[in-house]
C-alpha positions, 0 to 999 in steps of 0.5 A: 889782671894779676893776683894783685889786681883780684885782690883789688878787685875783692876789697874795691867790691866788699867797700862797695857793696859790703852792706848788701852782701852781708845781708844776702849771706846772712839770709842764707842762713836764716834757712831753717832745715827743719823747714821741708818745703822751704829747704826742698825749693832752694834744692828746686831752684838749684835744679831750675838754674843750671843753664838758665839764668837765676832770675828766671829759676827764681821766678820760676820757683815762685810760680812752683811753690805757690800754694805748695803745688810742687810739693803735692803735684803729680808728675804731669802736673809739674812738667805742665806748670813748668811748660808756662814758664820754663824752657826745660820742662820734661826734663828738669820736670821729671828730676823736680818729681824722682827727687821730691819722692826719693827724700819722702821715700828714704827719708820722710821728708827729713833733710836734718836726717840727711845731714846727720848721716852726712856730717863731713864736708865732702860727704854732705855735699856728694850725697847731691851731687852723685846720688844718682836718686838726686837728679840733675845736681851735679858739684856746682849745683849741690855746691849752690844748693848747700850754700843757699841753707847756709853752708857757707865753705863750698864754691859755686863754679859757674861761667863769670867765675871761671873766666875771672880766674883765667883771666888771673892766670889763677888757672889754666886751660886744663881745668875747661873740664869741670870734672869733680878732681878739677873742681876741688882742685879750683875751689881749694885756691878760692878757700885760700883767696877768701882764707886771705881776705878773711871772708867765707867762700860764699862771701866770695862767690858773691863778691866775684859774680857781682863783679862779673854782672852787676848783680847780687842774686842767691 
């Protein structure tokens, strides 16, 4: 498949799929970040899904936020939930609770003051990705994470999205490390894909995953 053929591809998906696409980037946004809990399990969920499948993280999520149980559990309580319905409960148990106490801690619960400290781009999206107190969120899940409350210029560079631009010599076996350099390298030639289409990243994370699974998750 050649650069052509994506660009097929993106438009033959946005004809098809446009009214159920802009609903779900449109529900991105309506994430108020004055809303704690609410912000705090889209970053639960991001935290949940890597190296899972969204639909599992997402039930998962539910079960967690039910009666607000992971916003008041002790870490016990969390890793025990978890194992009801989780395959990584230790672990992603224990991130789940260290990063819930560093936002109360350092920054009461507050993620509006946590974005007012990090304004720029790149900066916004480092304070997850390499604050070592934001645990198990590495550039695709804090890319996730950003993109799920609304900041719609991040690219979520999971498997189906990596493989449809091998397969279109976008690019090449250099990049199979998925280190940060790499990672703005490839998210720069989707910003010009989706700069083309005159689409959001976002927009164009979804149009290539559905085209990938058959599916529009967030």
């Amino acid at each position: 498949m050649s650069s052509t053929e994506i660009d097929k591809l993106i438009d033959s998906v946005l004809q098809e799929k446009e009214y159920e696409i802009k609903t779900k980037t449109e529900s991105f946004s309506m994430i108020k970040l004055s809303d704690y809990k609410q912000t705090f399990m889209e970053l639960v969920f991001v935290i949940l899904a890597a190296g899972t499948s969204a639909k599992l993280a997402l039930k998962t999520v539910n079960i967690l936020a039910k009666d607000d149980f992971v916003i008041n559990a002790s870490l016990s309580q969390i890793i025990s939930k978890l194992k009801e319905c989780y395959r990584f409960y230790n672990v992603r148990g224990k991130y789940i609770f260290n990063s819930r106490n560093y936002i109360k801690e350092e920054y009461d619960n507050n993620f509006e003051k946590i974005f007012s400290l990090n304004r720029a781009h790149y900066k916004r999206r480092n304070f997850f990705s390499s604050n070592t107190n934001i645990q198990g969120v590495g550039m695709k899940a804090a890319s996730h994470f950003l993109r799920n409350i609304g900041f719609e210029d991040y690219a979520i560079l999971d498997k189906h999205i990596i493989q449809i631009m091998k397969e279109n010599g976008l690019i090449s076996k250099k990049f199979s490390v998925l280190n940060e350099k790499n990672y703005i390298k490839i998210e720069e030639i989707l910003r010009k894909i989706a700069l083309k289409h005159n689409i959001s990243l976002s927009t164009l994370d979804l149009v290539l995953w559905y085209s990938k699974t058959g599916k529009i998750i967030k």
